[in-house]
Structure formats: structure tokens, C-alpha cells
N, C-alpha and C positions, 0 to 999 in steps of 0.2 A: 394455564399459561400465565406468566408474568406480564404487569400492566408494562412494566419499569427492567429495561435492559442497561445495564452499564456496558458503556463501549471503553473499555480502557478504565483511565482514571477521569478524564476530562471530558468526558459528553455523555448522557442517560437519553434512552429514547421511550418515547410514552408512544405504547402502543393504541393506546384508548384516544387520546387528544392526537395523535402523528406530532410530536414535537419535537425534535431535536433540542437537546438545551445543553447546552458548555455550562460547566457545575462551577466553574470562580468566576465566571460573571454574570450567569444566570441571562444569556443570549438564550433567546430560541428561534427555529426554524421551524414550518410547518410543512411538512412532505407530503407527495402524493398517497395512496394509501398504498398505491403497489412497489412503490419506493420505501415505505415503511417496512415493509412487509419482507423484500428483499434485504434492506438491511440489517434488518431485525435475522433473519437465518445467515446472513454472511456472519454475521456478530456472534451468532451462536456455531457457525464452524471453524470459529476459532485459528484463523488463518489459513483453513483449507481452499481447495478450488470449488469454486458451482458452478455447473455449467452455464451456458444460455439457456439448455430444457428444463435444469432445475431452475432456476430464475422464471422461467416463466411459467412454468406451474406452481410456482410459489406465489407470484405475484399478479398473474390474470386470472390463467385454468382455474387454478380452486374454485375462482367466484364464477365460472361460465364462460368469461370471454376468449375469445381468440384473439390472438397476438404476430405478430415479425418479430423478428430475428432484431426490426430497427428498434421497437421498445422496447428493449431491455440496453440499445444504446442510451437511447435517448433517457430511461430510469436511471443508470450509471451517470450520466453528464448532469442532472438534476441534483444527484446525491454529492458530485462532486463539489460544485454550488453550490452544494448547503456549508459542505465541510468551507469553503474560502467566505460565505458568510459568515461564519461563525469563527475567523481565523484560525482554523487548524488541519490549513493542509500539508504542512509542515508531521503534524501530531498521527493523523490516520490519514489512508491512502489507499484510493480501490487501483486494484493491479490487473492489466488487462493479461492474462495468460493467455498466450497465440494458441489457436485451435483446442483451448480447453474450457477457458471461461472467466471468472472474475474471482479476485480474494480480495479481503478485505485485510489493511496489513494497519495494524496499531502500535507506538512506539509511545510509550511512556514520556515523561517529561525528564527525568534524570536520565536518560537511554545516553548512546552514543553521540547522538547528534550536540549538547550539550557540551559534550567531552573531547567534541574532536579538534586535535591543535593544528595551526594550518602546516604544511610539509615544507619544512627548512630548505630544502635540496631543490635544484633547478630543472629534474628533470619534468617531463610531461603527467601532469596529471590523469590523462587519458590511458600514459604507456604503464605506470604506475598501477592504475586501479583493472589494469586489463594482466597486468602482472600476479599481481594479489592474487585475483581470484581465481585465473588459469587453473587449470588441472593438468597441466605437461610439467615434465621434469626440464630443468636445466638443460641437464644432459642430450634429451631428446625435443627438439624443435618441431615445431606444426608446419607445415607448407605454408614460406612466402616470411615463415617468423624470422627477425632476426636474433641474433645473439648479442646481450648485454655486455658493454665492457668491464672490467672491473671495477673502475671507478664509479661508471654507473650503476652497478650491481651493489654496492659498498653502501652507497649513500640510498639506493633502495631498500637494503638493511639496513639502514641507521635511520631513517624514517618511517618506517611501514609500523615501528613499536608506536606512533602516535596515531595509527588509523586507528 
């Protein structure tokens, strides 16, 4: 097993010491172990889901102990706190997926966010980003959707090239 996991580019975690350390200013956090331990396998699935069972036989069972369902919240909200100590919660991000589990999501420093230019056009940034990502056709509306006008439709194409 490695002592030294890279999360990304911007934070290494030391399995042996529990430390979190951001690599350009050399911050460190010290984690519990079972928070170590979890992030150290979120980090190594590489954006996948773990459940709560796998989270808690990664992070208690192994060693013996019995757990809740609440600590592996309460592990998740420690880790998240480490990440806004160390300012980058911006950078990496635990994702709670409904009835599945937690992923652990890492975005580079050049990524999108970096890149993104704010959206010239007046309409809703809410109706916009529920647009984008939709999966319905134009043509075919979901129950309750409305339909865009053209103008508004226009300038959602002439903005959506800067998401």
C-alpha cells in the first residue's frame, strides 16, 4: 500500500501521519483515521460511488468496530472541513448521491471553472442550466415545461458556447 496518495494535483494524503497537505502552500490537516481511510478509497475510485456499507467497512469494520449510518455522515462533514481548511472546496468536492452513497469529485485548476465567462444574455441562470442539461427534445416538452421563445432560444444559443 502507498504511504502517499495524490488527490488531484493540489492535495497528497499521508496515510502513515493522516495528513492532508495542499502541495503550493504546504497547509496540512490531520484526519481522523477513519476519515483517512475513506478518503484514501474514495480517491482511489476515482470518481465512482461507495456506498455507506462500503464506507463503513472501509473505515470502522476492518478494525472491529461497529458503526451508524450517522458516522459515515458525520466522517463526510469532517472531510468536508478539512477540504475549506485548506481552501479548496472549490477544487475537490464529496457528492452526496441520493440512496447510493458518496463520490469523491476532483477538478483540476485549469478545469472549467477557471474558464467559465459570465452569460451576456438576460435570461435565468437557473432556466439556462436546467436547459443545457435536460435530456428532452425541443420538440417534445416534459409535463408543466414551458416552451422557449425564439428570442429566448437564440440568445440561449449564443450563450451556452461560453458554459
Amino acid at each position: 500500500m502507498l504511504n502517499h496518495i495524490a488527490i488531484g494535483t493540489s492535495v497528497t494524503l499521508d496515510l502513515q501521519t493522516r495528513m492532508l497537505t495542499r502541495t503550493d502552500t504546504q497547509q496540512t490537516v490531520t484526519l481522523p483515521q477513519s476519515a483517512c481511510l475513506c478518503l484514501a478509497a474514495l480517491a482511489e475510485a476515482q470518481g465512482e460511488v461507495l456506498s455507506q456499507e462500503q464506507l463503513m467497512e472501509i473505515g470502522w469494520r476492518s478494525a472491529g468496530v461497529e458503526v451508524t449510518d450517522n458516522s459515515v455522515r458525520v466522517m463526510i462533514t469532517k472531510l468536508r472541513r478539512a477540504f475549506t481548511q485548506l481552501n479548496l472546496q472549490e477544487a475537490i468536492t464529496l457528492i452526496a448521491v441520493t440512496r447510493s452513497g458518496y463520490r469523491l469529485l476532483v477538478r483540476e485548476a485549469s478545469s472549467e471553472l477557471q474558464q467559465a465567462k459570465p452569460c451576456p444574455c438576460r435570461m435565468n441562470r437557473y432556466r439556462q442550466t436546467q436547459l443545457k442539461h435536460s435530456r428532452w427534445s425541443p420538440t417534445r416538452l416534459p409535463v408543466g415545461a414551458t416552451r422557449l421563445s425564439k428570442s429566448s432560444a437564440s440568445r440561449l444559443a449564443a450563450c451556452s458556447s461560453g458554459w
